[in-house]
C-alpha positions as CSV (number, residue, x, y, z in Angstrom):
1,X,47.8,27.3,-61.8
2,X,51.0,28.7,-60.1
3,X,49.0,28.0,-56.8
4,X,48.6,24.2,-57.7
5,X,52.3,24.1,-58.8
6,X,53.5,25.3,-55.3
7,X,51.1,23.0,-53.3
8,X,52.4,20.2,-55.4
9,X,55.7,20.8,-55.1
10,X,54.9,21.2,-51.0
11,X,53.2,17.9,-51.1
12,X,56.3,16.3,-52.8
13,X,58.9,17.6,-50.3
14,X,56.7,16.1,-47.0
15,X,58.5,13.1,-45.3
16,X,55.7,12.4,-43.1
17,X,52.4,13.9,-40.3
18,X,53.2,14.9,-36.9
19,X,50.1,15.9,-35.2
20,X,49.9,17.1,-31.5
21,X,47.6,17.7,-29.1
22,X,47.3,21.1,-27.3
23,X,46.2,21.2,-24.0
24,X,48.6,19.1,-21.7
25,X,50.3,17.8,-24.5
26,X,52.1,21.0,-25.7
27,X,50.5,23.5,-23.5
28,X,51.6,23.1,-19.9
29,X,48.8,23.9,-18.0
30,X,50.9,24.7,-15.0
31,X,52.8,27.5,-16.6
32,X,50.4,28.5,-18.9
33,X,52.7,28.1,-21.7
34,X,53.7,25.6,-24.6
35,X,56.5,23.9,-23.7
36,X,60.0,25.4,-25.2
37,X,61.7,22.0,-26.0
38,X,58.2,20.8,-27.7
39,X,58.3,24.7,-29.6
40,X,61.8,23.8,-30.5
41,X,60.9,20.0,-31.7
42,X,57.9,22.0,-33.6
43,X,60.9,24.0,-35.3
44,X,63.0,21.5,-36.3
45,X,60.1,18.9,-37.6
46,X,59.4,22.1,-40.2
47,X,63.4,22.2,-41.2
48,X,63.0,18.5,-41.5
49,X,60.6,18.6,-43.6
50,X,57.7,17.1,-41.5
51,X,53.8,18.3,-41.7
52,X,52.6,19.9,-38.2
53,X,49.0,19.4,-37.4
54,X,47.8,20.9,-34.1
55,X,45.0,18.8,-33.1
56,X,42.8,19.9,-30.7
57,X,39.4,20.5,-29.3
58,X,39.4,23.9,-29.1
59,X,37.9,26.6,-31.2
60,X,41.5,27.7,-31.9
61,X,40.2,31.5,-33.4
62,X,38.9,32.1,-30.1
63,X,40.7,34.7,-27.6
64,X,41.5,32.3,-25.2
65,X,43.3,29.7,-27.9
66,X,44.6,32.3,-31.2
67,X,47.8,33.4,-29.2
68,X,48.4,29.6,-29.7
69,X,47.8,29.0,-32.9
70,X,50.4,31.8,-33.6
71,X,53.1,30.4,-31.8
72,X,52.9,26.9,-33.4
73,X,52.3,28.2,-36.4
74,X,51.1,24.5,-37.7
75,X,50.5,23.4,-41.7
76,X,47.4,22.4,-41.1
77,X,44.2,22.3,-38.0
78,X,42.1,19.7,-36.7
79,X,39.7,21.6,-34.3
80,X,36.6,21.2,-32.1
81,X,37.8,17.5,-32.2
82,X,37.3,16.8,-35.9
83,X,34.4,18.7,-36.6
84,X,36.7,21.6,-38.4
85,X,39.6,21.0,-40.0
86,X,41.6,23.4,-42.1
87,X,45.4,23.6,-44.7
88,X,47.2,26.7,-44.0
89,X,45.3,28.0,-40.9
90,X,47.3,31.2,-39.7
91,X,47.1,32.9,-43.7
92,X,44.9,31.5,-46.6
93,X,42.6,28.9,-43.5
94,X,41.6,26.2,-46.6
95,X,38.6,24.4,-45.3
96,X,38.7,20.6,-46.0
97,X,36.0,20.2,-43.5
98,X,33.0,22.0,-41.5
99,X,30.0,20.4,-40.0
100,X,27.7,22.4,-38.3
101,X,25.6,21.0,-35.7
102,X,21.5,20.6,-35.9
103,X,19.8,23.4,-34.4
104,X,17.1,21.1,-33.0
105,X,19.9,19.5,-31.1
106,X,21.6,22.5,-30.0
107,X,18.7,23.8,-29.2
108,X,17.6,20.6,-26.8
109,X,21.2,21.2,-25.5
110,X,20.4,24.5,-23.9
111,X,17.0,23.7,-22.3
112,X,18.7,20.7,-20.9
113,X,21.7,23.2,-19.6
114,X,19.1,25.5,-17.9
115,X,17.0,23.4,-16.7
116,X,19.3,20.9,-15.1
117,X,21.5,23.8,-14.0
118,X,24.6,22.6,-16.2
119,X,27.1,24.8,-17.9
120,X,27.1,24.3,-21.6
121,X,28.4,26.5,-24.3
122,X,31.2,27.9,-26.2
123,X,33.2,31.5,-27.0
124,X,33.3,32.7,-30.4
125,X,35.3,35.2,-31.1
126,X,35.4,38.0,-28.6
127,X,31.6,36.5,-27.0
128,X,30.8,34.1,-24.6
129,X,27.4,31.8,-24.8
130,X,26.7,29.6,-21.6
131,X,24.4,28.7,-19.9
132,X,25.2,28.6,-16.0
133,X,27.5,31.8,-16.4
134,X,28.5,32.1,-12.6
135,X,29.4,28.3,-12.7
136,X,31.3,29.3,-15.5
137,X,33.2,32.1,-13.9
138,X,33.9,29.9,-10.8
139,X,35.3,27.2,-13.4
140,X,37.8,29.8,-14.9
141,X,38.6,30.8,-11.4
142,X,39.6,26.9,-10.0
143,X,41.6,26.4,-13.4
144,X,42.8,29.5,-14.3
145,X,43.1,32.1,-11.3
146,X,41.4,34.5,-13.4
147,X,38.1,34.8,-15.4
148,X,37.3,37.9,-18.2
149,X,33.9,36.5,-19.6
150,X,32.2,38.5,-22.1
151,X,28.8,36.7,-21.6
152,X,25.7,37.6,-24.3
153,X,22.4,35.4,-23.8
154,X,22.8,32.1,-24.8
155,X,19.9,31.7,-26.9
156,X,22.1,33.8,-29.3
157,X,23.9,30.8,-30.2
158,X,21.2,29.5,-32.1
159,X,22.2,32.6,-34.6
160,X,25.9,30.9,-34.9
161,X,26.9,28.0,-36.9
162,X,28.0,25.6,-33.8
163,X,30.5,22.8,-34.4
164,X,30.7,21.8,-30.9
165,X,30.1,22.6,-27.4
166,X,32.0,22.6,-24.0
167,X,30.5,21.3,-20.5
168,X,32.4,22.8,-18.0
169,X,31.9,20.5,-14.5
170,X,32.6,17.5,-12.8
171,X,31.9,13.6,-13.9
172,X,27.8,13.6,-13.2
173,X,27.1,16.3,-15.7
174,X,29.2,14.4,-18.4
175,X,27.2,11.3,-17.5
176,X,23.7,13.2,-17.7
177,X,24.6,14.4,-21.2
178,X,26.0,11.2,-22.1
179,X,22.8,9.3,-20.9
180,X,19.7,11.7,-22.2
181,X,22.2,12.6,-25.7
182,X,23.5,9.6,-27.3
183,X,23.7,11.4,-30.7
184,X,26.9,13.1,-28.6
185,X,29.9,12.0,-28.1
186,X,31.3,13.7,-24.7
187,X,35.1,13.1,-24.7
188,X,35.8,14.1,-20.7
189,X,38.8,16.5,-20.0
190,X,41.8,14.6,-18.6
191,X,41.3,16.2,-15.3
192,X,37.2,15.8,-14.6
193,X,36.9,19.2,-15.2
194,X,34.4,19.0,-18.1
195,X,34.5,17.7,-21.4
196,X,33.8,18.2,-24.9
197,X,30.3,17.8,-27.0
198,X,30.2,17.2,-30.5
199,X,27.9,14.8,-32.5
200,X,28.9,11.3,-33.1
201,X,31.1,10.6,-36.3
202,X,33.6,12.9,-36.1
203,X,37.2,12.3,-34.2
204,X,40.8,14.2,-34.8
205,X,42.0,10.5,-36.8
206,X,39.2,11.3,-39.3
207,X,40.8,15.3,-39.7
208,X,44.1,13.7,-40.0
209,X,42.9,11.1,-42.4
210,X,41.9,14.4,-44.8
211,X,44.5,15.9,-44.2
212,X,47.3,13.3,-45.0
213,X,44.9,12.2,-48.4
214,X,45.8,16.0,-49.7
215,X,49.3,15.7,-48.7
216,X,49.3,12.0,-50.1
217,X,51.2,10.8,-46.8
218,X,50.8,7.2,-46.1
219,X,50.0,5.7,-42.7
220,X,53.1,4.1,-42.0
221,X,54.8,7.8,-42.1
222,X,52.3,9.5,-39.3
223,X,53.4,10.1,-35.9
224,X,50.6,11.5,-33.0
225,X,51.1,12.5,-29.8
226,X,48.5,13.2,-26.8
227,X,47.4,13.3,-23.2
228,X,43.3,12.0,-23.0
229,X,40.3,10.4,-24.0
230,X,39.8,12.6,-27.5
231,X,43.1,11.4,-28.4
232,X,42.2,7.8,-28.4
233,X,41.1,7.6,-32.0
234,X,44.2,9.7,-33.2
235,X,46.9,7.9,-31.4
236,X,45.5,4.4,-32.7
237,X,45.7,6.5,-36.0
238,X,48.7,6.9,-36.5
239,X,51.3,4.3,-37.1
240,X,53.0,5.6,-34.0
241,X,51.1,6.8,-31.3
242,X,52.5,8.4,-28.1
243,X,51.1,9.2,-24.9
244,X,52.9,11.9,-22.7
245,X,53.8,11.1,-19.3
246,X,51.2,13.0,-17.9
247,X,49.0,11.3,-20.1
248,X,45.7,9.9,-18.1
249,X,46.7,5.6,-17.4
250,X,43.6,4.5,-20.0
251,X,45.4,6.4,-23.0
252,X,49.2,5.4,-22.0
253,X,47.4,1.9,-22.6
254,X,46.3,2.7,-25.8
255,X,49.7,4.3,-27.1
256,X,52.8,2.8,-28.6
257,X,55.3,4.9,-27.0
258,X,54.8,7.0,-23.5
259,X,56.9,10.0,-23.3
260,X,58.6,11.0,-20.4
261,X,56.0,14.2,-19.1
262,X,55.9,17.7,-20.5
263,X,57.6,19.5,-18.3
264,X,60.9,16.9,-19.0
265,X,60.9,17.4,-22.3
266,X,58.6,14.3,-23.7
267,X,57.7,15.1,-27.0
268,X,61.7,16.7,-27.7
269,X,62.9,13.5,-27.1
270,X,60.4,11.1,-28.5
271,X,61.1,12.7,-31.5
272,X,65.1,12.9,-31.2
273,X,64.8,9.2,-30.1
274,X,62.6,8.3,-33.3
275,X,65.6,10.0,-35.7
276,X,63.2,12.9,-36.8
277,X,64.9,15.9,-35.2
């Protein structure tokens, strides 16, 4: 009962939803850190009073994304695009939502990985599943400098409950899933460097929709802010939508607002501009 009374009271004291993005949004890619003006506007939206939603389509418990997780410290997750999303994800991780993907279909999806020599799969935890692993390796190497794979058969997967998937390659791999999987939507990275697979139905707008029914925050008070094509959905969400700067040209068309970029402080001051910090 006491636990009720404190999450009412919380509900009762939020002036509105600020969800962002992660990677290119508040994660500068080029440093390989979040941004500290968007870390400070993080900061100040919690003294204001605001609920932070980091929406993203990673798996943000694995060892590549946690660290991130930590530092934003957010009120609530939408991750793996939609297809998990959780209240209080750094202590008690509530879980609003979880669908689990068909094994039939992941199964199909790893046959097709191996035999049209494509790179599918995901990390969980502290283990790699992919298929393709030196295409993997040469992925992390292009994008990251550095690659510490800890790869176990991918066949394993099938052991896992799977949300989604990622395709690491260029645009004619996207477009091979796309065509022989139309149960899939594959939402491309904002650089062509792969994309994420998940089953159609599920978005980040439909997490945040959850989300802001709990916290009883109506549309008009939700604010969004992202870089690509997974953000579409979310941006036209909310009743403000902003693209970064660095924000691919077809989702700056789709937004209300585009930021100045990243890396000059976009989303700090967006937010200063729209009276919120």
């Amino acid at each position: 009962m006491r636990e009720e009374t404190n999450r009412a009271k919380d509900i009762e004291k939020k002036k509105g939803l600020v969800a962002f993005d992660l990677d290119h949004t508040l994660l500068d890619h080029n440093k390989g850190a979040i941004t500290p003006s968007s870390l400070e506007a993080i900061k100040l939206l919690k003294e204001n009073g605001y609920l932070v939603v980091l929406a993203s389509g990673r798996n943000m418990y694995d060892r590549y994304s946690f660290d991130y997780l930590k530092e934003i410290a957010p009120h609530a997750l939408v991750q793996m695009n939609g297809t998990k999303v959780l209240l209080d994800p750094l202590e008690k991780r509530e879980v609003l939502m979880h669908s689990v993907m068909s094994k039939d279909l992941l199964e199909r999806l790893i046959r097709f990985g191996k035999e049209h020599h494509i790179a599918l799969g995901t990390a969980i935890e502290d283990r790699d599943y992919f298929t393709e692993e030196e295409q993997v390796i040469q992925y992390d190497l292009n994008f990251m400098q550095e690659s510490d794979r800890n790869f176990v058969p991918v066949e394993e997967l099938l052991k896992e409950e799977v949300s989604a998937l990622c395709y690491c390659g260029g645009v004619t791999g996207a477009e091979a899933l796309r065509k022989n999987f139309p149960e899939l939507n594959v939402f491309p990275f904002s650089r062509d460097t792969g994309a994420d697979l998940l089953e159609k139905g599920y978005s980040k707008a439909m997490g945040l929709e959850k989300i802001a029914e709990v916290y009883k925050i109506p549309g008009e008070k939700t604010v969004a802010f992202g870089d690509s094509f997974n953000d579409e959905e979310m941006l036209l969400w909310a009743n403000v939508g902003v693209a970064v700067g660095n924000a691919i040209p077809y989702i700056k068309e789709k937004a209300d607002i585009v930021a100045k970029p990243i890396w000059e402080d976009g989303i700090y001051l967006t937010l200063k501009d729209l009276g919120m910090i």
